[in-house]
C-alpha positions as CSV (number, residue, x, y, z in Angstrom):
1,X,-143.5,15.3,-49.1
2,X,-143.2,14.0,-52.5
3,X,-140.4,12.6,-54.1
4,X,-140.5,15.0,-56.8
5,X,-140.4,18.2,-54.9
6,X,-138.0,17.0,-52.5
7,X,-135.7,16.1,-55.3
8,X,-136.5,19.5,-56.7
9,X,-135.3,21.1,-53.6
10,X,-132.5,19.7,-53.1
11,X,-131.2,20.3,-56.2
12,X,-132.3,24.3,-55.9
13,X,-130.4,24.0,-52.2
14,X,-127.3,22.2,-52.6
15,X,-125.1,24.9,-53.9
16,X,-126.1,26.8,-50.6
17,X,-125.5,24.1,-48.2
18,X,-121.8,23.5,-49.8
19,X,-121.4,27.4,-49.5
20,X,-122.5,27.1,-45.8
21,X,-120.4,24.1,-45.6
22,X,-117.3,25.9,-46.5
23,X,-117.5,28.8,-43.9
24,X,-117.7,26.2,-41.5
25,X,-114.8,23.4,-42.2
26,X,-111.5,24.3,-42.1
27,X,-110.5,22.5,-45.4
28,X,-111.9,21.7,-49.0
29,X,-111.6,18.0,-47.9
30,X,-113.6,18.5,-45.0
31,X,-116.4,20.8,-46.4
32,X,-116.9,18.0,-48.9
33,X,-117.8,15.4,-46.5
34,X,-119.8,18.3,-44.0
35,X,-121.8,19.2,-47.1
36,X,-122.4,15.8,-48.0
37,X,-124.1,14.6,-44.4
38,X,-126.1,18.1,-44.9
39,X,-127.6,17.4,-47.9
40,X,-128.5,13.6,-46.6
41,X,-130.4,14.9,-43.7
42,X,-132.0,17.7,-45.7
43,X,-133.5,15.5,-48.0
44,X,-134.3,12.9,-46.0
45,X,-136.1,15.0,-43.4
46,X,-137.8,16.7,-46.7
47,X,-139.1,13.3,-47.8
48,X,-140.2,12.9,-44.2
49,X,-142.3,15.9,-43.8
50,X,-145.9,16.5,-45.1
51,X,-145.9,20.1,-45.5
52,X,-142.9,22.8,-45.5
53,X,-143.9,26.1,-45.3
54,X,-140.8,28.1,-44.3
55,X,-138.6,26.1,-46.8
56,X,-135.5,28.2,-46.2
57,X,-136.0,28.4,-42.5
58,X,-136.5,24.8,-42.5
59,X,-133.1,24.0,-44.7
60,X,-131.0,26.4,-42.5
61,X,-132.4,24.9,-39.0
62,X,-131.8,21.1,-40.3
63,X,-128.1,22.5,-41.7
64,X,-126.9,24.0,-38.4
65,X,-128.4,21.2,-36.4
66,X,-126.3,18.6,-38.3
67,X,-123.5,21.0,-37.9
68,X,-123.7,21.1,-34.3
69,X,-124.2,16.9,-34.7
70,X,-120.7,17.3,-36.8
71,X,-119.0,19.4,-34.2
72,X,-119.7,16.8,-31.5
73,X,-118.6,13.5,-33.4
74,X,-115.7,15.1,-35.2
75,X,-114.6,18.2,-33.6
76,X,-114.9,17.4,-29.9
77,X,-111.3,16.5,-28.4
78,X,-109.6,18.6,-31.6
79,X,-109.3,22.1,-32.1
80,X,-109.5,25.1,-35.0
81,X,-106.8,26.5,-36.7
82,X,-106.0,30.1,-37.0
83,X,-102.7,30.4,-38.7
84,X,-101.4,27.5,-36.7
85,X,-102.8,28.3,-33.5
86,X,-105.0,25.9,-31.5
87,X,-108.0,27.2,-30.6
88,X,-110.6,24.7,-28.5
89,X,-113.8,23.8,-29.7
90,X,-115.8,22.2,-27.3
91,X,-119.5,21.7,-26.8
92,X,-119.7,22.2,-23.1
93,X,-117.9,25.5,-21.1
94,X,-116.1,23.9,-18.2
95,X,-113.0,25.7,-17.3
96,X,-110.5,23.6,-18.7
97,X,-107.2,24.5,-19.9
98,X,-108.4,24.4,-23.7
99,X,-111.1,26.7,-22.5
100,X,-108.8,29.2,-20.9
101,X,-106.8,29.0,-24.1
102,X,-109.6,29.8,-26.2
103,X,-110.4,33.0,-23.6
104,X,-106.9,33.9,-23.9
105,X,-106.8,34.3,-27.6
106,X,-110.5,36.3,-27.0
107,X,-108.1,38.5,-24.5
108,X,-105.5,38.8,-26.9
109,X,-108.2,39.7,-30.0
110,X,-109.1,42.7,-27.9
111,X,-105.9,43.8,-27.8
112,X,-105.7,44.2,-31.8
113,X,-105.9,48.0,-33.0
114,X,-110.1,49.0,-33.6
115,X,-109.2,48.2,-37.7
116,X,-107.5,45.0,-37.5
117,X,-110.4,43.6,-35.0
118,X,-112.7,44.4,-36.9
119,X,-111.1,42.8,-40.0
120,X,-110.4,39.5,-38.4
121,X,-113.8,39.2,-36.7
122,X,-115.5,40.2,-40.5
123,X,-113.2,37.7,-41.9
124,X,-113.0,34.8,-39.3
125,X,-116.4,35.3,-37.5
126,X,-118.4,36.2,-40.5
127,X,-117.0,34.4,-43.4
128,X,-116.7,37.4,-45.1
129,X,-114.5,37.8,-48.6
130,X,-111.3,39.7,-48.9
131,X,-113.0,41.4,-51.3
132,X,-116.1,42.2,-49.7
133,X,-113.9,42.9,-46.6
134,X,-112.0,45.4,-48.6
135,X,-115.1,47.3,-50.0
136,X,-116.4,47.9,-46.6
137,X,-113.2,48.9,-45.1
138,X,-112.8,51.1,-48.5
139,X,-109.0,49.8,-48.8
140,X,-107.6,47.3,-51.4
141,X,-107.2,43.9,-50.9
142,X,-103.7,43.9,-50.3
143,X,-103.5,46.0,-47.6
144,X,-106.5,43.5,-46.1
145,X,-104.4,40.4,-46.1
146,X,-101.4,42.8,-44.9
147,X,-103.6,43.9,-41.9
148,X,-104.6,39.9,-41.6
149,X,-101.5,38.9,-41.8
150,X,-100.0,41.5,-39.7
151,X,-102.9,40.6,-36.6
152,X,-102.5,36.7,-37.0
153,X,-98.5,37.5,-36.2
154,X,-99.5,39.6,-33.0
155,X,-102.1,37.0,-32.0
156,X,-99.4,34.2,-32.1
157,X,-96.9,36.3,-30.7
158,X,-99.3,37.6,-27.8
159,X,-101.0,34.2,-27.2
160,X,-98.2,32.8,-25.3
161,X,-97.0,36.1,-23.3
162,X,-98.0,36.6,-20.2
163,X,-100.2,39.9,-19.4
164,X,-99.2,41.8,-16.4
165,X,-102.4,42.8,-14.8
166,X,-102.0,47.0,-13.5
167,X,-102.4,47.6,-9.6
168,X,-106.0,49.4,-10.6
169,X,-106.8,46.0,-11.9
170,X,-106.7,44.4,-8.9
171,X,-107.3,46.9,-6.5
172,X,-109.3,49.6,-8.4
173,X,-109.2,53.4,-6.8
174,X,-112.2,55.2,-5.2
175,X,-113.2,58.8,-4.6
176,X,-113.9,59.9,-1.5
177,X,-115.1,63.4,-3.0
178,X,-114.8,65.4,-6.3
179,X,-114.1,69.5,-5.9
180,X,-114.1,72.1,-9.0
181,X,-113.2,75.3,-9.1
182,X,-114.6,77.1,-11.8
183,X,-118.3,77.2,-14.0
184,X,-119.6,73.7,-14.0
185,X,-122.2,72.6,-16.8
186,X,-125.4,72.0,-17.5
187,X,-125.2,68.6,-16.4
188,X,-122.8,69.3,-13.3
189,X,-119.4,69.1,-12.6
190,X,-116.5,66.7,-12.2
191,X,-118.5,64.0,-10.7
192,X,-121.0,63.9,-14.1
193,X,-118.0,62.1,-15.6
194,X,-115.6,60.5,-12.7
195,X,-118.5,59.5,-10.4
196,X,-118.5,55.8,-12.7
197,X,-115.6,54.3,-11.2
198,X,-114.5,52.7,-14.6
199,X,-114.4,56.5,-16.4
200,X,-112.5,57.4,-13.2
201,X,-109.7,54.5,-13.3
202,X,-109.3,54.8,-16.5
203,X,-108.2,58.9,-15.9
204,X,-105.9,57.7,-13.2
205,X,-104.2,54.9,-15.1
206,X,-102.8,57.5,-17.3
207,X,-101.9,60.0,-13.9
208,X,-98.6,58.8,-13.1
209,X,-97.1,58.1,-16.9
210,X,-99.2,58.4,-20.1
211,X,-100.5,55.2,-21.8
212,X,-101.9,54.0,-25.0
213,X,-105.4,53.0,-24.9
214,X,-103.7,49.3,-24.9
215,X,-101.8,50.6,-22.0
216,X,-104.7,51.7,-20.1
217,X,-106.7,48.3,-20.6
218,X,-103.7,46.6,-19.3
219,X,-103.4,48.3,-16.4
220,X,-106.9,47.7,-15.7
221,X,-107.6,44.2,-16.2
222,X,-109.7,44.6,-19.1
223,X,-109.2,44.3,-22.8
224,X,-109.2,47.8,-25.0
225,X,-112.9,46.9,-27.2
226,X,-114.5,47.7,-23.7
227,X,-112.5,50.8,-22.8
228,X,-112.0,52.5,-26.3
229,X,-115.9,54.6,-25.9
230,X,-115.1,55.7,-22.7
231,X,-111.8,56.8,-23.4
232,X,-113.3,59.0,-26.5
233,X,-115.9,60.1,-24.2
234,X,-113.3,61.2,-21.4
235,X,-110.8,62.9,-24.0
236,X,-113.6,64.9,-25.9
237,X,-114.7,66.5,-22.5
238,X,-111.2,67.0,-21.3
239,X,-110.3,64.8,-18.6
240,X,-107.7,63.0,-21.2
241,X,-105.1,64.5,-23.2
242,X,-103.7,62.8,-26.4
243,X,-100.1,63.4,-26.2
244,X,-97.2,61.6,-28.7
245,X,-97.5,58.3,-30.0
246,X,-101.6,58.1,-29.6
247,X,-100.8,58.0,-25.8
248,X,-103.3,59.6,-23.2
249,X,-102.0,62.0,-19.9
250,X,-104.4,63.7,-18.0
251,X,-104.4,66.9,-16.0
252,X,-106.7,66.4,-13.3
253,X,-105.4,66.6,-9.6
254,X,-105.5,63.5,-7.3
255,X,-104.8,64.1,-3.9
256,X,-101.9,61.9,-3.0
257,X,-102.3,58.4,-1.7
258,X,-99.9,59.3,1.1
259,X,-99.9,61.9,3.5
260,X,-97.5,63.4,6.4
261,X,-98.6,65.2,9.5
262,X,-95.7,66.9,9.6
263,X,-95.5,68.7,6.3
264,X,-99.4,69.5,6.9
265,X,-98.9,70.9,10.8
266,X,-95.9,73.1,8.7
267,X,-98.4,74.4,6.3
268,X,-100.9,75.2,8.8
269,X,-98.5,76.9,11.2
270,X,-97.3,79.1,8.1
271,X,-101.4,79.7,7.7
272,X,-101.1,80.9,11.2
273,X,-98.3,83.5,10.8
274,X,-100.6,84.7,7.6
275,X,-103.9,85.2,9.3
276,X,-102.3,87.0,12.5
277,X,-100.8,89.2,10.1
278,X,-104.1,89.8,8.4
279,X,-105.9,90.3,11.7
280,X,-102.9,93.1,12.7
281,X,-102.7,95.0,9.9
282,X,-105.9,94.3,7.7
283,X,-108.8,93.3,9.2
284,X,-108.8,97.0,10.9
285,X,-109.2,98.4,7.4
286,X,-112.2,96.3,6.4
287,X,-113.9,97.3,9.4
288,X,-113.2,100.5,8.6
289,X,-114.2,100.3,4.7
290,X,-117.6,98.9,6.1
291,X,-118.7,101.5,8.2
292,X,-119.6,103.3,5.0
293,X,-121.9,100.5,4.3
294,X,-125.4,101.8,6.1
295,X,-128.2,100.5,3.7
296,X,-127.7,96.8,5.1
297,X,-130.3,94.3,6.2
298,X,-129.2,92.2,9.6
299,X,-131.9,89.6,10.5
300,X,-130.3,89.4,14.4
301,X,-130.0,92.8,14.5
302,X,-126.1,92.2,15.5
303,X,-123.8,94.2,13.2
304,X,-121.2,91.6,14.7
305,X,-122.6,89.1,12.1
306,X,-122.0,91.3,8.9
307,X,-118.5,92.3,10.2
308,X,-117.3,88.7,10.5
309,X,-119.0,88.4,7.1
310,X,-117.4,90.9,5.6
311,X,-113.9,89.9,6.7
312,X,-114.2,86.5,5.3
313,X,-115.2,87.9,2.3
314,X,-112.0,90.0,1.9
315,X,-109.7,87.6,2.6
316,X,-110.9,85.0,-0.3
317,X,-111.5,87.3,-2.7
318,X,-108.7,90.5,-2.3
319,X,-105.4,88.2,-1.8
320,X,-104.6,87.1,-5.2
321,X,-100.6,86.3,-4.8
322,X,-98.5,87.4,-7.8
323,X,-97.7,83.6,-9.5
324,X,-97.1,83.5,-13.1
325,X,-97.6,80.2,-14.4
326,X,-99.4,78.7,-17.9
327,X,-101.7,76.5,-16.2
328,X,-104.8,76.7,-19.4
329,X,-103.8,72.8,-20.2
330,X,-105.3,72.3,-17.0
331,X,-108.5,73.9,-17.2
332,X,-111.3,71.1,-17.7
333,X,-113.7,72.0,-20.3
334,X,-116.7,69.9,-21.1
335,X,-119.3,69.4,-23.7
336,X,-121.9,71.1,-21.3
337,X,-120.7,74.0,-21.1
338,X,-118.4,73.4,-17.9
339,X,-115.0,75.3,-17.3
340,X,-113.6,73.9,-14.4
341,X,-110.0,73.0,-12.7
342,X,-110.8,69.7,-11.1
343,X,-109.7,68.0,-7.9
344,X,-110.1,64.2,-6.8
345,X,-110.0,63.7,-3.1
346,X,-108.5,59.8,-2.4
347,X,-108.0,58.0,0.6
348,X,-104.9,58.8,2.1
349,X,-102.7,56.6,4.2
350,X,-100.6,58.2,7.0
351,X,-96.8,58.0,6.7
352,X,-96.1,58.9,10.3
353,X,-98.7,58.1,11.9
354,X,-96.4,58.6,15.3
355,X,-95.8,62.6,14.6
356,X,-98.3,64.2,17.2
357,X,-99.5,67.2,16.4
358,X,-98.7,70.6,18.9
359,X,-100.8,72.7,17.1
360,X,-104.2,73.3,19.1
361,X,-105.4,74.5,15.5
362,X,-104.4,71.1,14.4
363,X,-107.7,69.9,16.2
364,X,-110.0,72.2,14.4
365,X,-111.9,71.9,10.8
366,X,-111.3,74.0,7.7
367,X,-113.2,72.3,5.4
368,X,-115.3,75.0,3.3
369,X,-117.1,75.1,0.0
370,X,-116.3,78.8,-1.4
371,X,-116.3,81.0,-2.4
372,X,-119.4,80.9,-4.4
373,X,-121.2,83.5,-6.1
374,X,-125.2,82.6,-7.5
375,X,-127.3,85.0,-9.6
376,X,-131.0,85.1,-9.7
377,X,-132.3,83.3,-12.9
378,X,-135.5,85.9,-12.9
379,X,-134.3,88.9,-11.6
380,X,-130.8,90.9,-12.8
381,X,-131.0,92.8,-10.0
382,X,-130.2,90.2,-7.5
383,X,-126.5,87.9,-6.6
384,X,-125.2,86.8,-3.9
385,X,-121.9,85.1,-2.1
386,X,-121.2,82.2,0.5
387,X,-118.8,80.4,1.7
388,X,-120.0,77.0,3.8
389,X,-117.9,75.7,6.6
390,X,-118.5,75.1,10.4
391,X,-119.7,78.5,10.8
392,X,-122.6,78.3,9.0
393,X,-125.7,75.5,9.0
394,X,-126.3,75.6,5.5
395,X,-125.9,71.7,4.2
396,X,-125.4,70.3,0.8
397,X,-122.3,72.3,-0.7
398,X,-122.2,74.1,-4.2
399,X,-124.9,71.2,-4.9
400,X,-127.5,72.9,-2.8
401,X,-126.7,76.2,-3.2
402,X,-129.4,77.1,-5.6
403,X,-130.0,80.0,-8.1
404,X,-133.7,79.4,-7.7
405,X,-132.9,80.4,-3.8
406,X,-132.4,83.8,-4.3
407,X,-135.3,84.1,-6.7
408,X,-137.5,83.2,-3.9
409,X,-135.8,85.4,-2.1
410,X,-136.0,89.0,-3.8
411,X,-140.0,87.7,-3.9
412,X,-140.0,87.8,-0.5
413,X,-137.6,91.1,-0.1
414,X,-140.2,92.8,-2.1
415,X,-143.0,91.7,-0.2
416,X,-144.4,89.6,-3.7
417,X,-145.1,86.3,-2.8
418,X,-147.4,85.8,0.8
419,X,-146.6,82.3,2.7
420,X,-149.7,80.6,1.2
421,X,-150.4,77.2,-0.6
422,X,-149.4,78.6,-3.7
423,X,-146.0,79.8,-2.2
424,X,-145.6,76.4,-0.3
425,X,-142.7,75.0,-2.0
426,X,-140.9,77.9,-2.2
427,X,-141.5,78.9,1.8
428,X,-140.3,75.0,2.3
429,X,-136.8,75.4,0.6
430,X,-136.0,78.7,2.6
431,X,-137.2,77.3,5.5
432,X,-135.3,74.2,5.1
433,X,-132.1,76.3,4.2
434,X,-133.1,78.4,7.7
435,X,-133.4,81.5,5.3
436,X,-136.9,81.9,6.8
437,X,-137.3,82.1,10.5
438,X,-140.1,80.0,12.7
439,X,-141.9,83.2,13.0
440,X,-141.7,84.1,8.9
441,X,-138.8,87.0,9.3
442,X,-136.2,86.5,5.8
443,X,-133.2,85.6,8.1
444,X,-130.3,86.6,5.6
445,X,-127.6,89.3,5.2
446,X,-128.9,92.0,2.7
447,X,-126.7,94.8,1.3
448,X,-128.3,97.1,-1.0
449,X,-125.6,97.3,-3.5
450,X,-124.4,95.3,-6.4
451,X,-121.7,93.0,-5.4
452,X,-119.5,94.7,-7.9
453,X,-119.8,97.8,-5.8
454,X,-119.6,96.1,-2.5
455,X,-116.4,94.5,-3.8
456,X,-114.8,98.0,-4.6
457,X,-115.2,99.4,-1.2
458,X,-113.3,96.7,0.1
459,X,-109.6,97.2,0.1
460,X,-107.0,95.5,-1.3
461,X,-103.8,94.4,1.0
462,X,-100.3,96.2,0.3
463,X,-98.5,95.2,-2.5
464,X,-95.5,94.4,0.3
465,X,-98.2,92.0,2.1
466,X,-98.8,90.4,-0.8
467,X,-95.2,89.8,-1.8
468,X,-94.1,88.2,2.0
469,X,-97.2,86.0,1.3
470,X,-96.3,85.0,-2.0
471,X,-92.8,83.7,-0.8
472,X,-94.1,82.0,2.2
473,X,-96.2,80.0,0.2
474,X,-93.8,79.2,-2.9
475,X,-91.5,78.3,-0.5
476,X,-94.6,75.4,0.9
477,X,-95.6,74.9,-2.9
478,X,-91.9,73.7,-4.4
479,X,-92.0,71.1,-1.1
480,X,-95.5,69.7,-1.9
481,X,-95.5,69.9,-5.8
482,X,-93.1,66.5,-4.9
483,X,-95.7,64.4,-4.2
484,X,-97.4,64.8,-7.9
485,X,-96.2,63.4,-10.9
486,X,-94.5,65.9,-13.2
487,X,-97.1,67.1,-15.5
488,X,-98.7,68.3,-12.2
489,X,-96.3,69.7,-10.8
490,X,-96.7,73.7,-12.4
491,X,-100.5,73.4,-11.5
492,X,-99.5,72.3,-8.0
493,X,-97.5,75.7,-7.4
494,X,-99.6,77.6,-8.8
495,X,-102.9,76.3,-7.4
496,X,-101.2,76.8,-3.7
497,X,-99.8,80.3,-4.5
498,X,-102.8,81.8,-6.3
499,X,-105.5,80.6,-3.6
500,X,-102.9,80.2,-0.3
501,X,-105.0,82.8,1.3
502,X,-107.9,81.0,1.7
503,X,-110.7,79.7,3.8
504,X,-108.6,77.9,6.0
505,X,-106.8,81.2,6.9
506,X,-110.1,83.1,6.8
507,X,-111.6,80.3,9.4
508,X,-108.1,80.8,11.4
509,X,-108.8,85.0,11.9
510,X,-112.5,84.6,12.7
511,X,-111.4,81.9,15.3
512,X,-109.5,84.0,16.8
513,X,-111.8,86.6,17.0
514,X,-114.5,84.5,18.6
515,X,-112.2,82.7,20.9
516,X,-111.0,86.0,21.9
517,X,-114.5,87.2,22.8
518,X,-113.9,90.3,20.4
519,X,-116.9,88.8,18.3
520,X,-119.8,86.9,20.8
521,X,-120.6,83.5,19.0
522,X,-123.3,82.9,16.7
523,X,-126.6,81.6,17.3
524,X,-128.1,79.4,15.1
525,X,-130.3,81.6,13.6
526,X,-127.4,83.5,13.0
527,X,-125.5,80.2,11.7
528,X,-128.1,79.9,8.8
529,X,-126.6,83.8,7.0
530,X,-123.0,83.5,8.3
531,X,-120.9,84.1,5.5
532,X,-123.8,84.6,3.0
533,X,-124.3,88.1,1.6
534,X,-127.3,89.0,-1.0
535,X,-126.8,91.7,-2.9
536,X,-129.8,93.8,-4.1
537,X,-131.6,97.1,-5.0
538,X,-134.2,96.5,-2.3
539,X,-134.2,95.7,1.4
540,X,-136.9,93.6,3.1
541,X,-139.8,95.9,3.8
């Protein structure tokens, strides 16, 4: 290039290399001699080149180069100021104790409030202006150097303390399953949100005492900047609470990390006195109550099936225990549409492991997923109720318990969809579910009635029976409320009161009406409808 032009140039650039100059040094005295061994190389590299086409790409490249040129020469075994504090610049990222320094203060610059990080990375990281800083930020420029001020204190004072990592940084929790009980969303339930194990760490870090979002990054390991989205995220669909002093509680139930045989063999034999009082002096009346019931399709033909049915359907649904408690804080409601109490299953460690169980029910399995009630999405006409457990072979939980089922279904109840290739899907779900036999028979428990009047004829326990119930399991409630933090505790009693007679104690009296030989056991045909009713205006033709 010409002399001419390149002396043109320089002049028009100068200015804008000692500008870039400035952000960079960390004095006037040393921007001076940075812009000076800028403006040599420019020009000399201008002189040196035929054609420039990108002129200002061209400058900026040559600038930052000699920059990085400056860093290593000058910089390399010293470090930048901020306020006094040392922080490494190196050229290479070996993990040497400058190096951890400089990731420390990183740390500790995380753990600045969302207003003053954002001012100290516009005005450290960016080179922006107090007063450009203030206009963004909409506040005046006095309370920007306050808030600089103010964050270059912390970062001194926090630079040399030592963080205490939280247990759930080290040794994170996992679920082992998630349970609702209530109307999930559109997108699901629980697991939607806690299935990430972050979101879900971040809910129990706050379980046992509430935390600031500083608080909660602590715990974890991590620094807030990475955490503060999911903690908006989790508090706008519920699963935090922001309580005093912008700190976060939650009210969703972990099962305790602990567990004793002996206070679960005490609840279970207090199950046992329940569901042998039920099978004495209630179970006779639902038999009873049923008999009425004639317009009923039974796939087996066995009216043995409908009765067990039946009974398992009273129990969970007509023994609501008198508990009055305000348990609404605890109700998780979502964005999607889902209203929900929610329940995180942990692993568990055994206290007394040497306790042996003398309870032969001790042995058995009550793990259920009920009761659930599914309407038809076509037809208004149609709804049904299950409960899964070991009496049944119906896999997959609430998950696979479809609306879209019972659509299929009524289709086939009315005789309007043939097993063809345009039916294929839909034959393939019922089949899979064992709602359609091998030889094409609908192999499900039809009553023709609404489930609001199938509900009416069943009849509700004594007041009395309900009452002895009630105390029996406040009495079990106040005892295991103790192994939940406080905010828990009234959701803990209540929870056990309002739903003590429950699957397990339904399981218990059809047990031992099976094992008594009252009731013959089910085949697995049969397995496929136990404890599924549809309700509709039309049996199978």
């Amino acid at each position: 290039m010409i002399k001419e032009k390149a002396d043109k140039l320089i002049i028009e650039y100068s200015p804008k290399i000692y500008g870039f100059a400035v952000k960079k040094a960390f004095s006037l005295e040393e921007s001076e001699e940075l812009a000076a061994e800028m403006v040599k190389e420019v020009y000399l590299s201008l002189l040196e080149a035929n054609e420039v086409f990108n002129v200002e790409g061209y400058v900026w490249r040559i600038c930052e180069h000699t920059y990085a040129k400056y860093v290593n020469s000058t910089k390399k075994h010293q470090g930048i100021s901020l306020d006094g504090m040392e922080i490494p610049y190196y050229d290479n990222y070996n993990l040497g104790e400058k190096d951890e320094d400089l990731k420390k203060l990183r740390q500790e610059i995380g753990f600045l409030s969302e207003k003053r990080r954002q001012i100290i990375y516009s005005f450290y990281y960016e080179g922006k202006s107090i007063q450009k800083i203030a206009t963004e930020e909409d506040l005046s420029e006095g309370t920007i150097k306050w808030h600089l001020n103010k964050a270059r204190n912390d970062l001194k004072e926090n630079f040399s303390m030592e963080r205490k990592v939280g247990s759930l940084g080290i040794s994170p929790i996992e679920a082992i399953c998630f349970d609702h009980n209530g109307q999930p969303g559109s997108k699901g339930g629980p697991e939607v949100y806690l299935d990430d194990k972050i979101n879900l760490n971040i809910v129990y870090s706050v379980y046992d005492s509430p935390k600031t979002k500083e608080g909660i990054a602590e715990e974890m390991g991590m620094t807030p900047v990475y955490l503060e989205d999911r903690i908006a995220f989790l508090a706008k669909n519920g699963f935090l609470v922001e309580t005093s002093g912008k700190r976060y509680t939650t009210y969703v139930k972990f099962t305790p990390r602990e567990r004793s045989l002996e206070q679960e063999e005490e609840i279970l034999k207090s199950k046992i006195k329940v569901a042998d009082s039920i099978l004495k002096s209630y179970v006779p009346k639902v038999k009873e109550a049923i008999k009425k019931i004639t317009d009923i399709y039974i796939p087996s033909g066995n009216p043995e099936l409908f009765e067990a049915t039946a009974i398992f359907y009273a129990i969970v649904n007509k023994f609501d225990l008198p508990i009055v408690k305000n348990v609404s804080p605890y109700l998780i409601r979502t964005l999607d549409g889902g209203e929900y109490y929610v329940t995180v299953n942990l692993k568990s460690e055994i206290i007394d492991p040497g306790f042996k169980p003398i309870l032969e029910e001790s042995t058995r399995d009550y793990t259920a997923c009920g009761s659930m009630t599914r309407n038809s999405w076509k037809y208004s006409t149609v709804k049904a109720w299950s409960c899964d457990s070991r009496f049944s072979t119906r896999k997959g939980m609430w998950q696979n318990n479809l609306n879209t089922d019972y659509d299929a279904i009524y289709e086939v109840i009315c005789g309007d969809i043939e097993d063809n290739k345009a039916n294929e899907e839909k034959f393939k779900r019922l089949r899979e579910r064992g709602f359609i036999t091998d030889d094409g028979r609908l192999n499900v428990l039809v009553v023709k009635k609404s489930m609001e009047e199938f509900d009416a004829l069943i009849p509700s326990p004594e007041k009395e029976q309900l009452d002895e119930f009630a105390k029996i399991a406040i009495e079990q409630a106040v005892m295991l409320a103790k192994n939940y933090p406080p905010q828990m505790q009234d959701f803990i009693v209540f929870e056990f009161v309002k739903w003590y007679v429950d699957n397990t104690i339904a399981m218990i009296v059809l047990d031992k009406l099976y094992d008594s030989g009252e009731y013959k056991p089910l085949t697995q045909t049969e397995k496929a409808t136990a404890n599924l009713l549809v309700f509709s205006d039309k049996l199978p033709q």
